[in-house]
Backbone as CSV, one residue per row, in Angstrom:
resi,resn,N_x,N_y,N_z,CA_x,CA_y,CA_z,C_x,C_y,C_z
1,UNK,-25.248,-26.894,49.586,-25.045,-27.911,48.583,-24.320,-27.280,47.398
2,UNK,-23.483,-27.766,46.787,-22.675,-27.109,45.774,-23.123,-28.771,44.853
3,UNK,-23.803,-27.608,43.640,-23.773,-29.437,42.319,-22.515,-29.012,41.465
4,UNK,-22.012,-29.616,41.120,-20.625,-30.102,40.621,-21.214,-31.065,39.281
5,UNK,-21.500,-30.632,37.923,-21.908,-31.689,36.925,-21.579,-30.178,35.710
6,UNK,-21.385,-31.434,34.358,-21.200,-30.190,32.994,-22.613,-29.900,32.850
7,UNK,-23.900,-30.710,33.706,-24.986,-29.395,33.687,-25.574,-28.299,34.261
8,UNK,-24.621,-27.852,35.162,-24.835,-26.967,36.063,-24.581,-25.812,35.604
9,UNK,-25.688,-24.794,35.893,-25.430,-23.485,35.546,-24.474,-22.426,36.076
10,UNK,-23.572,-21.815,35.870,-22.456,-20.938,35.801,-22.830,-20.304,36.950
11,UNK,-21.990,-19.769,37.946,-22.464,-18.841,38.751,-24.111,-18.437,39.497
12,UNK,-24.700,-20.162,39.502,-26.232,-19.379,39.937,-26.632,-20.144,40.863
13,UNK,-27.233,-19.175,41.829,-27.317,-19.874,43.441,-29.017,-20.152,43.551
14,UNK,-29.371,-21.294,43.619,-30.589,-21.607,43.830,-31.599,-21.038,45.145
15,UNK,-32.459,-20.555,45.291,-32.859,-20.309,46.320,-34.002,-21.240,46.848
16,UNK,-34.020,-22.459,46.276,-35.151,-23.208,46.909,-34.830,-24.130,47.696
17,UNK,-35.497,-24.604,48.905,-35.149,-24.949,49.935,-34.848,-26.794,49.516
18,UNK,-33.690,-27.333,49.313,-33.156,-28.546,49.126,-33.001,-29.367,50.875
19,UNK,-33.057,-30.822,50.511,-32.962,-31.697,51.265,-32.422,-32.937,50.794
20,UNK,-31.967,-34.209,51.897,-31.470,-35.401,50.995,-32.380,-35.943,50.358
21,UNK,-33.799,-35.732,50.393,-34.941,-36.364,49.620,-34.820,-35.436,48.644
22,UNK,-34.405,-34.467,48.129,-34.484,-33.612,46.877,-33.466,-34.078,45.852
23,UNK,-32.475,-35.193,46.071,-31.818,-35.727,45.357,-32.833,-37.363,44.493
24,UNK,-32.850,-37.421,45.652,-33.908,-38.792,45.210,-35.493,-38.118,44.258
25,UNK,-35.642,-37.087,44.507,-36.960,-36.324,43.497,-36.124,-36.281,42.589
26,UNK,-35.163,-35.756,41.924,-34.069,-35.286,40.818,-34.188,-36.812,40.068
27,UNK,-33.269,-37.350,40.956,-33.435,-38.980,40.030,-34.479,-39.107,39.442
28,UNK,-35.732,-39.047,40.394,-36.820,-39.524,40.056,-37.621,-38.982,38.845
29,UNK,-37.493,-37.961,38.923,-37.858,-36.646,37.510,-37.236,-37.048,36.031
30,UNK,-35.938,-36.995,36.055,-35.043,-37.337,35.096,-35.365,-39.155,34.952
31,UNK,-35.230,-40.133,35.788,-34.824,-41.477,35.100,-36.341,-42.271,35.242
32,UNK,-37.250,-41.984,35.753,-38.414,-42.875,36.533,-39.523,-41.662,36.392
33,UNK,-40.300,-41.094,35.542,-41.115,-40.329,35.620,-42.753,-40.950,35.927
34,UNK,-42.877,-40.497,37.381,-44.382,-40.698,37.530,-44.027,-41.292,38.710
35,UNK,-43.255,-42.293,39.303,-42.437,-42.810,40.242,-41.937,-42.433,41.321
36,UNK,-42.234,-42.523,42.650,-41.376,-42.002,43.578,-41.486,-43.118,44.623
37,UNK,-40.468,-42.852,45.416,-40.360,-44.279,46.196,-40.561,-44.023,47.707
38,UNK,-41.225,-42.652,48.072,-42.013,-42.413,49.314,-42.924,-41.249,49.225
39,UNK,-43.654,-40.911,50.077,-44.404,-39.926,50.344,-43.564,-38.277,50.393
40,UNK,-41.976,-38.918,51.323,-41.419,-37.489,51.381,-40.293,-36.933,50.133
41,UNK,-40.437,-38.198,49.419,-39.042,-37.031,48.429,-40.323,-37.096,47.443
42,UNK,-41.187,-37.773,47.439,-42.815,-37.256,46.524,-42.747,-35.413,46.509
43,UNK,-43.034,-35.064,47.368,-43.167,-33.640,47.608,-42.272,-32.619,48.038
44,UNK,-40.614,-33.618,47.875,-39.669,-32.281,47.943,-39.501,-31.490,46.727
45,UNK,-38.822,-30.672,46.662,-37.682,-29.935,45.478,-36.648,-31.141,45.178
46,UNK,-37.362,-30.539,43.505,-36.592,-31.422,42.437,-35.059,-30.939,42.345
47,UNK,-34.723,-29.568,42.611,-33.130,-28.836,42.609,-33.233,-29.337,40.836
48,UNK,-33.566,-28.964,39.941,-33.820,-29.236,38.845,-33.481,-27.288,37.852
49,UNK,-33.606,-26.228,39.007,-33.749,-24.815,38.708,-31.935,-24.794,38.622
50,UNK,-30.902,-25.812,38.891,-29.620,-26.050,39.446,-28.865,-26.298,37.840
51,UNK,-29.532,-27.047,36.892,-29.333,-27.202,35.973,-29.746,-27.160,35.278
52,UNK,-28.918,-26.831,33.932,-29.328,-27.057,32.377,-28.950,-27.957,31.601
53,UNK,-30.236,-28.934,31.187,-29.984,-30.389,30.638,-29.981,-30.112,29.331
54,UNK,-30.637,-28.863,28.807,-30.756,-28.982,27.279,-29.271,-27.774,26.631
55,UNK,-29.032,-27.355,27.278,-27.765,-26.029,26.695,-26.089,-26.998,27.454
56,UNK,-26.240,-27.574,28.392,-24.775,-27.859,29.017,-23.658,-26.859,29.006
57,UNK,-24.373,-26.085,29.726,-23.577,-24.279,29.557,-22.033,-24.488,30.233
58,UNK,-21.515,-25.600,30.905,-20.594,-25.848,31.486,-19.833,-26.892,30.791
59,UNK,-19.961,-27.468,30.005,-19.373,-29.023,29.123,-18.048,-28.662,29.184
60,UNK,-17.757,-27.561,28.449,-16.408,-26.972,28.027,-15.427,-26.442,28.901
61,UNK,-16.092,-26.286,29.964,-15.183,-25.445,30.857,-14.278,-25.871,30.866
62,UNK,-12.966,-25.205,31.213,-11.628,-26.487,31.789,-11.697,-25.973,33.090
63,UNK,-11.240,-27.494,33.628,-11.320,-27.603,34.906,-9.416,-27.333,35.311
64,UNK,-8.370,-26.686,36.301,-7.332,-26.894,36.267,-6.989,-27.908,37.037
65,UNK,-5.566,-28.134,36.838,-4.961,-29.359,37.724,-4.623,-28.696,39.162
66,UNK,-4.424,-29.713,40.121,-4.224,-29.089,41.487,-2.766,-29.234,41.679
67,UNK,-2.158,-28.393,42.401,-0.573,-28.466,42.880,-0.609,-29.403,43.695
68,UNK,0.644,-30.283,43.704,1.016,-31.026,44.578,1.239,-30.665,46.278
69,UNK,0.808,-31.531,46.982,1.524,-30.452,48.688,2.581,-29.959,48.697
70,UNK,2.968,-29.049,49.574,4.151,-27.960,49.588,5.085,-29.071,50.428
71,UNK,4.364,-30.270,51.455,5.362,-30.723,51.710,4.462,-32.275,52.183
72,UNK,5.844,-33.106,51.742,5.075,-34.522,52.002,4.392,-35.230,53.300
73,UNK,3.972,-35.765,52.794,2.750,-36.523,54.156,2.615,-37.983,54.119
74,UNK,3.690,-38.634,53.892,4.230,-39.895,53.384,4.762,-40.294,55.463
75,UNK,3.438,-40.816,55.772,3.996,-41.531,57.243,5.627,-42.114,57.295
């Protein structure tokens, strides 16, 4: 899983074991506290160790632009 957000921490690889119910715990943590909407993302990983909500150590970064193809793909 690669998280991609301006709260994600710089260079740091999580080592806890994530699943598609660990997205739905995340939501659930952050927008709905106390709330979960089954038994199994109840007791996954939050992937919450992935980011920093209070520093946004990434806000600033610049992101670059991508080169165009080397050659067209216009059917």
């Amino acid at each position: 899983m690669i998280a991609v957000s301006p709260f994600s921490k710089p260079s740091y690889v999580s080592h806890v074991t994530g699943d598609h119910t660990s997205l739905l715990k995340l939501i659930e943590n952050r927008f709905m506290p106390g709330v979960h909407l089954t038994k199994r993302d109840q007791y996954a990983n939050d992937l919450e160790s992935m980011f920093d909500f209070t520093n946004s150590p990434s806000l600033n970064t610049s992101v670059g632009s991508a080169q165009p193809p080397q050659s067209d793909c216009t059917p």
